[in-house]
C-alpha positions as CSV (number, residue, x, y, z in Angstrom):
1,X,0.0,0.0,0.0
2,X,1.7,3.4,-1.0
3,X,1.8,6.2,1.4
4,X,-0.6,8.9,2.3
5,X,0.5,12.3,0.0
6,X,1.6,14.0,3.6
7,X,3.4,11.0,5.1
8,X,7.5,11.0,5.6
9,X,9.3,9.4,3.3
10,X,11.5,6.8,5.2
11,X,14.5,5.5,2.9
12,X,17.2,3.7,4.4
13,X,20.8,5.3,4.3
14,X,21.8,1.8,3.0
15,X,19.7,2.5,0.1
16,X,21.9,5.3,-1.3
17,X,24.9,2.5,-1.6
18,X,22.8,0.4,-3.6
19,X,24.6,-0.5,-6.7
20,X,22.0,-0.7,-8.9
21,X,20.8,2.7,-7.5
22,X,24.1,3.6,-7.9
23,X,24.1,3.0,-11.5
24,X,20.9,5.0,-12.3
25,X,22.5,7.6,-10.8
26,X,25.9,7.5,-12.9
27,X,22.9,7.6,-16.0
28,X,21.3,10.1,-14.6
29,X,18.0,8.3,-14.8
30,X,16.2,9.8,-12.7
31,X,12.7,8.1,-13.5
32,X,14.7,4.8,-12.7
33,X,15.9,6.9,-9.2
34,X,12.2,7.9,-8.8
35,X,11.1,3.5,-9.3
36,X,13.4,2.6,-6.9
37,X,12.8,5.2,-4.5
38,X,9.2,4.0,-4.5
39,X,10.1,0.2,-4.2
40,X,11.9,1.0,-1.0
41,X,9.9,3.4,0.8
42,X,6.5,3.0,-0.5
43,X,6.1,6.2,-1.0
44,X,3.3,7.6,-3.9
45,X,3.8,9.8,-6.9
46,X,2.5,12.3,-4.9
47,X,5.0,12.1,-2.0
48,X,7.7,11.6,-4.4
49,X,6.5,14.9,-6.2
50,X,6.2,17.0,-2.5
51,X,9.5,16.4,-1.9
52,X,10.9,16.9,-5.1
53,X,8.8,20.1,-6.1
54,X,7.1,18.2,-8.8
55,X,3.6,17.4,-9.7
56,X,2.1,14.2,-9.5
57,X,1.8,14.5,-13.4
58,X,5.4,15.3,-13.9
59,X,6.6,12.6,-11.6
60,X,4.7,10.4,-13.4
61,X,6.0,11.3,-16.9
62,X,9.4,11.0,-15.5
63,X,9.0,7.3,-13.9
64,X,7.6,6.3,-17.7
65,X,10.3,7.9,-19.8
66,X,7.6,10.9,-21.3
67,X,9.7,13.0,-19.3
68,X,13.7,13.6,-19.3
69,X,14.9,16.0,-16.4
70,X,18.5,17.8,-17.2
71,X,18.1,21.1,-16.0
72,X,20.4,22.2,-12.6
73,X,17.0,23.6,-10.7
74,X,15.8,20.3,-11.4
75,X,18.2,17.9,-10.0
76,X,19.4,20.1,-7.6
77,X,15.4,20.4,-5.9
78,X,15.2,16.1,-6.1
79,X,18.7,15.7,-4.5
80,X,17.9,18.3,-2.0
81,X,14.2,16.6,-2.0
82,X,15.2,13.2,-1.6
83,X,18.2,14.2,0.9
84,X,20.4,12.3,-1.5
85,X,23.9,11.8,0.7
86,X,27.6,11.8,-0.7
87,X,28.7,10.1,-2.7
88,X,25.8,9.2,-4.3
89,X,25.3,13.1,-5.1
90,X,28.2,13.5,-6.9
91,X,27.8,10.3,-8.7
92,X,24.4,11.8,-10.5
93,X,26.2,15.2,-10.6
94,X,28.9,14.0,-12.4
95,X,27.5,11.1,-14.3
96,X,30.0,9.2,-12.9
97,X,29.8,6.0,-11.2
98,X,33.6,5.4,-10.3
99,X,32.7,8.3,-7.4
100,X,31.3,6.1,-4.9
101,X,34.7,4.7,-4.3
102,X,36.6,7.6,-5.0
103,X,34.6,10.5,-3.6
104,X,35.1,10.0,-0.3
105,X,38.6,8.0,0.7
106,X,37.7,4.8,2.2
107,X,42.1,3.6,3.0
108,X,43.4,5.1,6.2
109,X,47.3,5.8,4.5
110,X,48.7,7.4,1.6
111,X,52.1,5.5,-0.2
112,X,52.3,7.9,-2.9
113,X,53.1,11.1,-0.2
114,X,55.9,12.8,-0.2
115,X,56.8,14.1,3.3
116,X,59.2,16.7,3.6
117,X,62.1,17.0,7.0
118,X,60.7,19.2,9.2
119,X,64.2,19.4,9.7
120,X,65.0,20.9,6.4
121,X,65.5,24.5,5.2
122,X,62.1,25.6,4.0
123,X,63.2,28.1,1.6
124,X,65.2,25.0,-0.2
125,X,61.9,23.2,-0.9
126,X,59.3,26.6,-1.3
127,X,57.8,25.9,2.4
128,X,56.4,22.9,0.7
129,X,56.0,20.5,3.4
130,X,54.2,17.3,1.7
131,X,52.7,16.5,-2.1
132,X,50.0,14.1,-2.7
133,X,49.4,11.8,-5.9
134,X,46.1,12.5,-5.9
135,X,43.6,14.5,-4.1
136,X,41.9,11.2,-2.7
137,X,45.2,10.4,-1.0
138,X,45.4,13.8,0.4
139,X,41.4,13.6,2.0
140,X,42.6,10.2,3.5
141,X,45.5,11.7,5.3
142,X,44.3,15.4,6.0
143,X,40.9,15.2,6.2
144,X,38.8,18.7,6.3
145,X,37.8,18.3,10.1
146,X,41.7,18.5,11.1
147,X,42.1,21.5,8.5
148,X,39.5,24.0,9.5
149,X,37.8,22.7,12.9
150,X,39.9,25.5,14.8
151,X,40.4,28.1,11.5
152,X,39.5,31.7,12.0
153,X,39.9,32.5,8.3
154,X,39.4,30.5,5.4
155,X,39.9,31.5,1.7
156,X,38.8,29.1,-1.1
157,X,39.0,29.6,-4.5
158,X,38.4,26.8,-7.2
159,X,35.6,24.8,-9.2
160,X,32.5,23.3,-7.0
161,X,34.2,23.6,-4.0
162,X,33.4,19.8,-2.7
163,X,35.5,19.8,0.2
164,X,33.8,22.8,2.2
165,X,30.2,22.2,0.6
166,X,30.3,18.1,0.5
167,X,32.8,16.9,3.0
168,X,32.4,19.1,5.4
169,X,29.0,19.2,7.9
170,X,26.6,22.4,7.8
171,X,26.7,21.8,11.4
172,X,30.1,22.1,11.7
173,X,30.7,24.8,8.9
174,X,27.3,27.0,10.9
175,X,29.5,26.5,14.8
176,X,32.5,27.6,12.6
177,X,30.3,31.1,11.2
178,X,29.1,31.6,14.2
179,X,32.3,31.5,16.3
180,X,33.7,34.4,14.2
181,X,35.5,32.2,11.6
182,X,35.5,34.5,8.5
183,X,35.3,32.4,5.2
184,X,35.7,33.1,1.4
185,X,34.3,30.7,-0.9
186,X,35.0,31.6,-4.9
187,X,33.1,29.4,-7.4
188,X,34.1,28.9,-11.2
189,X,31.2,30.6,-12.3
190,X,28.5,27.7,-13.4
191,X,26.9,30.4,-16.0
192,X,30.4,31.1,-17.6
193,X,32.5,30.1,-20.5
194,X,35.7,28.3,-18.4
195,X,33.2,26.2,-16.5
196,X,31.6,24.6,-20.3
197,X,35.5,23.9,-21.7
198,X,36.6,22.4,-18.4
199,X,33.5,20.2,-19.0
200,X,34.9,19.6,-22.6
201,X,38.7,19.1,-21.7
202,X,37.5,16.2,-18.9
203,X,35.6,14.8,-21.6
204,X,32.0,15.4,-19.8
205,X,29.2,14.7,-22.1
206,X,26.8,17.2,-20.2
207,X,26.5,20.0,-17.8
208,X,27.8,17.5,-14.9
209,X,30.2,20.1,-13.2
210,X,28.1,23.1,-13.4
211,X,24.7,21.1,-12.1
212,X,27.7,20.3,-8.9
213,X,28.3,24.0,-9.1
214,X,25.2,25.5,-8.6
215,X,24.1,22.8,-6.2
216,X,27.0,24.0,-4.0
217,X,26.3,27.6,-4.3
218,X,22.7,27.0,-3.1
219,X,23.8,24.8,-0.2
220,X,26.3,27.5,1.1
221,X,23.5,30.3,0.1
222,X,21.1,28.2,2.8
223,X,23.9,27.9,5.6
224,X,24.2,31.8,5.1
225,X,20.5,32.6,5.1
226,X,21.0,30.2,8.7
227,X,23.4,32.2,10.7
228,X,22.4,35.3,12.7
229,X,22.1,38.4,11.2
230,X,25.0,39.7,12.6
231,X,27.1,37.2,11.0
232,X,26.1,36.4,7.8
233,X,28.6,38.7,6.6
234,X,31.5,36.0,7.7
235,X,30.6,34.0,5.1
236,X,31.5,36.1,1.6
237,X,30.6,34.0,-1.9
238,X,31.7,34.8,-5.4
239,X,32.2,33.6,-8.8
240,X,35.1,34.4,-11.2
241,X,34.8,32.8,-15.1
242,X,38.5,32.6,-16.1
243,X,40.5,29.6,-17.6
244,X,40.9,27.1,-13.8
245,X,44.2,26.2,-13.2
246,X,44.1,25.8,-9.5
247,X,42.4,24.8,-6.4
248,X,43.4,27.1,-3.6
249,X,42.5,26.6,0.0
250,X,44.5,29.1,2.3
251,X,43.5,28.9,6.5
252,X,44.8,31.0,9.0
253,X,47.2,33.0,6.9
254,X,49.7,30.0,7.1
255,X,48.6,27.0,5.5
256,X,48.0,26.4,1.6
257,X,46.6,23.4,0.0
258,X,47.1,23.8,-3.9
259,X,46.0,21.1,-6.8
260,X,47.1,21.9,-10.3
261,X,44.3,21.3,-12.5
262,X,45.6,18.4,-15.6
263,X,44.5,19.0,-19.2
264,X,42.3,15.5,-19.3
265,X,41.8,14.4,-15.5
266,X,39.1,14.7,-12.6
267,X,40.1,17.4,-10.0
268,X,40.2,13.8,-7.9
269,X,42.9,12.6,-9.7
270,X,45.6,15.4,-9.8
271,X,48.2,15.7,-7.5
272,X,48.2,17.9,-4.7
273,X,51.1,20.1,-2.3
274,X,50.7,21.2,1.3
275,X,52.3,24.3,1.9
276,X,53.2,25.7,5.1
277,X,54.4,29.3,5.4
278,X,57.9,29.7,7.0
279,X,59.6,31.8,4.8
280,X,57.6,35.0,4.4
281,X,56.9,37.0,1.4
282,X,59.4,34.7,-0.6
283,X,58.1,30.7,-0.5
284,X,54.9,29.5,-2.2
285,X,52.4,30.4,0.2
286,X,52.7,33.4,-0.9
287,X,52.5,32.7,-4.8
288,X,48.8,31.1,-3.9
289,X,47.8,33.4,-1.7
290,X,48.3,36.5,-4.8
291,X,46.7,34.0,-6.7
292,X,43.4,33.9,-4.5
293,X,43.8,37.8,-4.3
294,X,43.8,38.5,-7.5
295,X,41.0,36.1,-8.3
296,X,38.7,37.6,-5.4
297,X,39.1,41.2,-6.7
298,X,38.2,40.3,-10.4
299,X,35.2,38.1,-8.8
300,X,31.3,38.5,-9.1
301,X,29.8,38.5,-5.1
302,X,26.9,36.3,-4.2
């Protein structure tokens, strides 16, 4: 018996690491997601369409194939909707179903690190302090808790922005806002000409990273619209549309974490330096942290 139109949907976390879920999701079939959604919670074409900001109609074009959705307001209002988790997000986002394994780093160690002597002259090595093969390894040994639990300024300048808007709890990121912690969060702009070629150059077939892009935007828009009045204005959002060639994150005026951005792979892929400041005004951090600068000025605020 399906549920009443105004009953909770209850779908078992379990559910999102499904794989045959997981592979509607990678072909963004969203009337397939919509079946087994149904199958597992009971829920009716009605509930489905409450929570997803559809009409019974609609939903039921979309469960027969009438209907394809593709538009960001779309899939951004069912994942929100639905409450759809990482990695399983990302997976639809980005078509892609190798991001349940990748998206968040299962392994507890990283071989391919390269840790620098403490013991070493800094200047000889650009305050560099540890590079990464991959930004996966990086998560698993740095994850974001340990990088900006205790910030008081974070600066952030890249593509979606995953690690502050994915892996990283509103809870924790709203404690963070309202403590005092000032953060800067600049998007590649998902209306913009740089965000469509990077989507060429990693061989995406559709608007995968700018559905991510806006989704992100919206989700850091709602933790803004959260906080107090009086400190809403710690939380600062912009987009730039220029050619991406890094990911910056600088916290506390000391620390950089920098990933190049390769001609052919996933941001998940490319290698990534840790950069500590010890050598003012002439190591790396402060290369990046120019970078950011100059990025932030040329930027459109949110």
């Amino acid at each position: 018996m399906r549920g009443r139109a105004f009953d909770v949907m209850q779908i078992p976390a379990s559910f999102w690491q499904d794989s045959v879920l997981l592979d509607a999701l990678a072909d963004r079939d969203v009337g397939q997601l919509f079946r087994l959604v149904q199958k597992v919670s009971q829920a009716s074409q009605t509930q489905i369409g409450i929570a997803t900001g559809l009409s019974q109609a609609q939903v039921s074009e979309i469960m027969s194939r009438a209907r394809r959705v593709s538009t960001i307001e779309v899939l951004a209002r069912i994942v929100n909707g639905l409450g759809i988790p990482e990695p399983a997000r990302t997976v639809l986002f980005l078509g892609d179903r190798s991001q349940a394994t990748t998206g968040r780093p299962a392994v507890s160690s990283a071989p391919n690190t390269k840790r620098y002597n403490d013991g070493a002259d800094p200047a000889r090595f650009g305050d560099v302090t540890a590079v990464y093969a991959s930004r996966s390894e990086f998560m698993s040994a740095m994850p974001p808790h340990t990088l900006l639990d205790t910030a008081k300024d974070i600066r952030i300048a890249g593509l979606s922005l995953n690690l502050i808007c994915q892996q990283y709890a509103d809870t924790k990121l709203i404690s963070l806002l309202e403590s005092g912690t000032r953060i800067r969060c600049l998007f590649l702009d998902p209306e913009g000409d740089a965000i469509k070629a990077r989507e060429r150059e990693e061989g995406h077939p559709g608007p995968q990273l700018r559905v991510l892009t806006e989704m992100n935007i919206q989700l850091l828009r709602r933790v803004r619209d959260r906080l107090p009045a009086d400190k809403r204005d710690c939380l600062a959002l912009g987009t730039y549309d220029q050619t991406i060639r890094f990911n910056v994150v600088l916290v506390d005026k000391r620390l950089c974490i920098a990933q190049p951005y390769l001609p052919t792979a996933r941001g998940v892929e490319s290698p990534t330096v840790v950069i500590e400041q010890r050598t003012p005004n002439t190591g790396l951090y402060a290369t990046f942290e120019e970078i950011f600068a100059t990025l932030w000025k040329a930027s459109r605020p949110l």
